[in-house]
N, C-alpha and C positions, 0 to 999 in steps of 0.2 A: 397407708395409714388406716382407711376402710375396714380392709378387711384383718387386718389387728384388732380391732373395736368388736367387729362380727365374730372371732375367733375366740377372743373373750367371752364375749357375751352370751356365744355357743356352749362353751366348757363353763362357765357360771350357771347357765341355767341345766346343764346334766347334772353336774355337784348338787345343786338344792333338789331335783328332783330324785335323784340317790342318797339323800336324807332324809325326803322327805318318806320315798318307799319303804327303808330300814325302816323308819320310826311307827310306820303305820301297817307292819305285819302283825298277823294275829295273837294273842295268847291267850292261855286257859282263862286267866280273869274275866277276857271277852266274851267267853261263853255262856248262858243264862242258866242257871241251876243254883247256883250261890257256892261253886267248888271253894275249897279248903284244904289246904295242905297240910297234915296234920302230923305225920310222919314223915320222914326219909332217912333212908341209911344208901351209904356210899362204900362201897369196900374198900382198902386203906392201897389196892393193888394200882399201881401205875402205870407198870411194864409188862400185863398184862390186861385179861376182859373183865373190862369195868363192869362190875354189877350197882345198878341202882332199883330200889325198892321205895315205894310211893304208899301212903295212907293217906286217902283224899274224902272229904267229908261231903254230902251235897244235901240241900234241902229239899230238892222235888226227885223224889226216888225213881219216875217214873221216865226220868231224861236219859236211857238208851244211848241215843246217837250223842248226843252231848257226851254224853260218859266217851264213849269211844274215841271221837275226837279231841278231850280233852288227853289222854293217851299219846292221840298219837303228834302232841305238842310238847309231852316233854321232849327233855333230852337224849338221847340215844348214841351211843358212840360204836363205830364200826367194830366188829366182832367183841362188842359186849352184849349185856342183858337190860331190859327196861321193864319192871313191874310196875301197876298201879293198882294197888288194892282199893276199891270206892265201897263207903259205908253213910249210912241214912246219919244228918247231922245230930238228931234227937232221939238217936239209939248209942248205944255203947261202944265204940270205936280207939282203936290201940293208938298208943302215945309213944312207944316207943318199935321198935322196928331190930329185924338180925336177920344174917346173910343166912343163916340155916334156916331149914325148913321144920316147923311152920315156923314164917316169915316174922309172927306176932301170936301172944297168947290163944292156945287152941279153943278156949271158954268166947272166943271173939267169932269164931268159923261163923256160927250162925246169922251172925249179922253181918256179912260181907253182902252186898250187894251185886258184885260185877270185878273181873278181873282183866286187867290189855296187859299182854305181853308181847315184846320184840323182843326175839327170839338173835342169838350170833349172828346166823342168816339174813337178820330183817324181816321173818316171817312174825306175821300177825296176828297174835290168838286173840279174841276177846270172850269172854264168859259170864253170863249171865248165874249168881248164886252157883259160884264155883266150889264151894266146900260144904257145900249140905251133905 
């Protein structure tokens, strides 16, 4: 009867603590710069590579590694694509987003801040004022 109680109480306490890990992995919110999602486009493709495209807005321009990190917490799906385009929150920043290139109105280039891309591969680009 012992160890019925202990076997319980074994598997009781892995369940809470496998709740409690899912529930307290990171996200972009968690990161400090005040990020903003302000775009996304998904392409309507199922049965094949998902592309997604990101418009992220941030108030301290000067958060680098945040930026890149925040990246590489989106979503990404195997042999698809992941863009995140990041723009200063009190500069002029696209509202809407397309699977063609450019991504977002070209009159916008100058104010992109930083670009993360996952690549089919999983490879990792990031770019610092990628369309000057």
């Amino acid at each position: 009867m012992k160890v019925k109680y202990l076997l319980v109480l074994g598997g009781s306490a892995l369940l809470v603590w496998f709740i409690l890990d899912a529930l307290s992995q990171p996200s972009p919110q968690d990161l400090p710069g005040e990020f903003q999602e302000v775009a996304m486009f998904r392409n309507e493709n199922n049965t094949g590579p998902v592309v997604r495209i990101y418009a992220v807005t941030v108030a301290d321009t000067s958060r680098w590694q945040e930026m890149q990190q925040y990246g590489a917490l989106m979503p990404h799906t195997k042999y698809g694509t992941t863009k995140v385009f990041f723009f200063a929150k009190s500069r002029p920043f696209p509202t809407r987003l397309q699977l063609s290139k450019p991504h977002f109105a070209p009159a916008l280039n100058g104010y992109c801040l930083a670009s993360y891309e996952k690549d089919v591969m999983s490879k990792v680009t990031f770019q610092k004022h990628p369309l000057h």
